[in-house]
N, C-alpha and C positions, 0 to 999 in steps of 0.2 A: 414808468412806474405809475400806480394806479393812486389816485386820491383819497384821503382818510374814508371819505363817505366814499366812493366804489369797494372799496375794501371790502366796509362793514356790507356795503348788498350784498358782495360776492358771496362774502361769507354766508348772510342769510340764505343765500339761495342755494348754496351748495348745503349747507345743514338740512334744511328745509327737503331739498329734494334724496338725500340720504335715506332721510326719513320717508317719505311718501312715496318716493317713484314717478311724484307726478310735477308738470312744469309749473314753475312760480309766476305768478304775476305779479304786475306793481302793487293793487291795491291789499293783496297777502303781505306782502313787505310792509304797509303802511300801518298794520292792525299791530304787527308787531310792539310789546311793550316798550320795549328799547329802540325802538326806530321814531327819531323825533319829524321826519320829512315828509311831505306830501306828493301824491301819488304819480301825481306831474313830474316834482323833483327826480323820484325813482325812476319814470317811465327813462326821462332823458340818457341818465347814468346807464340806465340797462341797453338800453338804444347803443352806449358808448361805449358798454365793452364786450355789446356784441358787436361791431365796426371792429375793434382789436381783438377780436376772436378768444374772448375767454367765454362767453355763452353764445349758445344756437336758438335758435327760434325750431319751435317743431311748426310743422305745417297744420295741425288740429289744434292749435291751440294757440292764443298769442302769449303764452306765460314762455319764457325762456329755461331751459337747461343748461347744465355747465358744460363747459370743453375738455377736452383733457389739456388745453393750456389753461385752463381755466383753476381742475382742480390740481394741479402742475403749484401754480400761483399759492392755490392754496393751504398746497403741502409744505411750501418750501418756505411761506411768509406770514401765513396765516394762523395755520392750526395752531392751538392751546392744547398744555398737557391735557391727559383725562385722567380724572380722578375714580381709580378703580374703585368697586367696592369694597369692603372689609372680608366679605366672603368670597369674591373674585381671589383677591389677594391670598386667603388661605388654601383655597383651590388648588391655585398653583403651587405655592411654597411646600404644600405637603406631600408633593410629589419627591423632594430633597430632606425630608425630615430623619425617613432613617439613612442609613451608610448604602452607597453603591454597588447590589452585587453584580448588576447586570445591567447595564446602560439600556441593552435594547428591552427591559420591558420598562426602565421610565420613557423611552422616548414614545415607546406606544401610549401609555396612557397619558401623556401629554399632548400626542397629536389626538386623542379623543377629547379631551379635556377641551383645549381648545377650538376645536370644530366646533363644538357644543354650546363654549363661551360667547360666541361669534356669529355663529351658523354658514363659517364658510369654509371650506376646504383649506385643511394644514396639510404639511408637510416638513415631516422630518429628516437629517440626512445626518446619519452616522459618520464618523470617524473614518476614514482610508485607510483598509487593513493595512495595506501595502506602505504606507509611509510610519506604521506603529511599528512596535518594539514589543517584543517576546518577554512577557514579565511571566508568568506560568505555564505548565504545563504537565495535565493528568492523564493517564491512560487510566479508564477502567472496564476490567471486563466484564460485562455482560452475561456469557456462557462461555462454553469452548473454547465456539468458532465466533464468536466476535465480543469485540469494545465499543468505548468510545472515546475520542480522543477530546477533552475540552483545553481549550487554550484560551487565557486572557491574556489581551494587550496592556501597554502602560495607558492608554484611552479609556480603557475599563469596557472593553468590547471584551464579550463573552462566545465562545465560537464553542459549538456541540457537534462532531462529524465521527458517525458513525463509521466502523470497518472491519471486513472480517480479519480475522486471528488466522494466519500459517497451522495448520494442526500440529508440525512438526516443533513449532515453536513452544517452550514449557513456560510457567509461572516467573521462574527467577530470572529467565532473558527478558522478560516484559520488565521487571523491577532494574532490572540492568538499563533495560534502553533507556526509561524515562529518569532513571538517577543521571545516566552520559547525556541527556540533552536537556537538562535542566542546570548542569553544571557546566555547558558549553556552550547553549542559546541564549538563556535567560541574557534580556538588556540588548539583543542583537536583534535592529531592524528587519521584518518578515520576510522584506523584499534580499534580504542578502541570507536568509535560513539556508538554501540549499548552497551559494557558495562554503560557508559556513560549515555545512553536513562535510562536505569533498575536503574539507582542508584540515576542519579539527577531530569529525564525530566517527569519520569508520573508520579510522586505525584503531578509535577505542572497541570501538564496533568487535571490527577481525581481533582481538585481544580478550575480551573480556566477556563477550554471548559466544555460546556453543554452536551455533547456527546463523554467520553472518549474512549471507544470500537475506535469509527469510527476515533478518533481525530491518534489515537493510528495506527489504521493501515494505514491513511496517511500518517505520519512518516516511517513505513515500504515501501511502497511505493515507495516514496520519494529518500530516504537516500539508501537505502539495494538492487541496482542493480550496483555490482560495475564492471567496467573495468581498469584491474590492469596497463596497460599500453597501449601508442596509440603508432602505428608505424606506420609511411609513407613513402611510396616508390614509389619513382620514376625512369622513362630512365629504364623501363624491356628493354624495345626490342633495349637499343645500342650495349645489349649483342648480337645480331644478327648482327651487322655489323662489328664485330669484326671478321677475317681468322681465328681465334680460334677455333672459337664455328662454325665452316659450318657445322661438326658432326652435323646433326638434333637431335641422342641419347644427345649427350651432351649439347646440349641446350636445349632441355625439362626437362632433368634432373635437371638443375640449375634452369629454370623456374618454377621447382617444388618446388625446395628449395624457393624462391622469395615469392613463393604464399601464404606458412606456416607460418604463425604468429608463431604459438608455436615451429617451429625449428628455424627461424633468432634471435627471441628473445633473446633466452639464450646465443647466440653467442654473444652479443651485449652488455648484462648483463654481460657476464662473463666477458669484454674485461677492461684492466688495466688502471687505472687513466692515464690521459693524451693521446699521439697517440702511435697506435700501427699497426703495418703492417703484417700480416701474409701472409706467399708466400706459395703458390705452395701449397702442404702437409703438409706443418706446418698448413692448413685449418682442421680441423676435421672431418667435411664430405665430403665423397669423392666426390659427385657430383661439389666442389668448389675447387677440385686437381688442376686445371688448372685456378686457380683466383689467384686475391691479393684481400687483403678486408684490408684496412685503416680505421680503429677506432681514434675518438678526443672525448672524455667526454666533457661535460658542465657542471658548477657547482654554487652555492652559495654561498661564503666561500666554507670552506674544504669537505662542502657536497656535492658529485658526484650525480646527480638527472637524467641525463639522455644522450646519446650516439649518435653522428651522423659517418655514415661511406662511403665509395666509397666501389664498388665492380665492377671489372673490370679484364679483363684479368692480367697476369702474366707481361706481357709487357705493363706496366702501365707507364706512366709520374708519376712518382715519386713525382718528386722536385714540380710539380704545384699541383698536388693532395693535397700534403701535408700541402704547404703553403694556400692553399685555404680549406681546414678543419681546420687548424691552426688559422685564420683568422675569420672564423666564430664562434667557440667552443670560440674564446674571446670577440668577440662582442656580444654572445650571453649573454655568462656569468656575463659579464659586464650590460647588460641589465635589467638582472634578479636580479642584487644586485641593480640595482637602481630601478628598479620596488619595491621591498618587502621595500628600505628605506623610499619610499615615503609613 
């Protein structure tokens, strides 16, 4: 464990370099208002906890960097909340001010919001159609020859999927079908709809439309184009103004990670109830060696439904990061237990 006075350099030097990008030296530490120690004192202590690997020494410089055990240390013992600003705070909160009709466009304007807040790459991760529940569903048509079928979950996931109309098919079987599957779906998990269809909906089907063949594969149509998750991401390119990433290799390579839906996903999926910060190497892909990525879940009660995160170099603002996902992940949540009460 590191001593009062290592602490407080640690600390200094990982703020200090946050801010600047550039290595600390002792006699920067000593100018410090709150630093009562002399430059000697510090050299020692810096000497001491780069020996225990929480700073590096660069080779142009004798001022030190931090580690990622370094800022590891200082995530987990150091950092102080941060105190947003007044207009930070309203920022966000007025993204939950009126009622929820469509989740995916707060979550868009909150991964803008927050990119902007920050200037680092967010990321949003929707609700899992697959694990939601069938709370509505509209057919309207269009013209003739097509609809659209919108369906919302109890997540308050909004789904718009377009499909052409059977010509044989008239008015009153369309009013027919969506009365049989809103009195037989509704409240029933997406991922069991088509057991569901086989067991309860086409006897009403052959019974009650003039045309069950075509009644039947509008229902397929309809219902059976799923998308298991929506993610949104915003601020690609603050990655580029970050003295990290000038490497052009390593910023396409992370720009390549950004672009994949099926690699961010599961990083996002996997990431553990409430926040979580991975540094450095503790990332799993290497292309993200040199990121932090801060994860906050959203939830319903105790049901975890969906993920928002920052992804930003290694020298990250921590303390506002954090509190501004922290911030949001509750307003969120909060919104969404009062959405589904109502």
């Amino acid at each position: 464990m590191l001593t009062e006075r290592q602490a407080l350099i640690l600390q200094v030097i990982i703020d200090e370099f946050i801010e600047t990008a550039q290595p600390i030296g002792s006699r920067n530490i000593a100018k410090k208002e709150h630093i009562s120690y002399s430059p000697a004192t510090i050299r020692n202590d810096m000497a001491d906890l780069e020996e225990e690997g929480f700073l590096t020494k660069t080779h142009s410089s004798s001022g030190r960097v931090p580690s990622e055990k370094g800022y590891r240390f200082y995530v987990d013992h150091i950092m102080s909340p941060f105190n947003l600003s007044s207009d930070e705070v309203r920022l966000i909160q007025s993204q939950f001010d009126e009622r929820m009709i469509e989740m995916e466009k707060v979550m868009q304007n909150s991964a803008h919001i927050l990119s902007d807040l920050t200037q680092y790459t967010t990321l949003v991760l929707g609700p899992e159609v697959y694990e939601t529940k069938l709370k509505q569903l509209q057919i309207v048509p269009i013209n003739k020859q097509s609809a659209i079928a919108i369906l919302v979950t109890d997540t308050g996931h909004v789904e718009h999927r377009s499909f052409a109309v059977p010509s044989t098919i008239d008015h009153s079987d369309l009013e027919k079908v969506v009365n049989i599957l809103n009195e037989k779906l509704v409240g029933v998990p997406i991922i069991y709809l088509d057991r569901m269809i086989e067991s309860e909906v086409i006897d009403l089907l052959n019974r009650y439309t003039s045309n069950f063949q075509k009644s039947y594969d509008l229902i397929q149509q309809a219902l059976f184009n799923h998308q298991t998750s929506s993610l949104y991401v915003s601020g690609k390119s603050n990655i580029l103004m970050q003295p990290e990433f000038n490497d052009i290799e390593k910023a396409r390579s992370l720009f390549n990670i950004m672009e994949s839906e099926e690699t961010i996903t599961p990083l996002l999926k996997a990431s553990e109830e409430g926040m979580h910060i991975s540094i450095g190497q503790e990332n799993e892909i290497e292309a993200m060696n040199n990121c932090t990525l801060i994860t906050a879940t959203y939830s319903i009660g105790e049901n975890q439904i969906g993920t928002i995160a920052l992804l930003g170099p290694i020298r990250m603002e921590y303390a506002k990061a954090v509190s501004l996902l922290d911030l949001w992940s509750n307003n969120m949540s909060q919104s969404l237990h009062n959405w589904f009460k109502d």
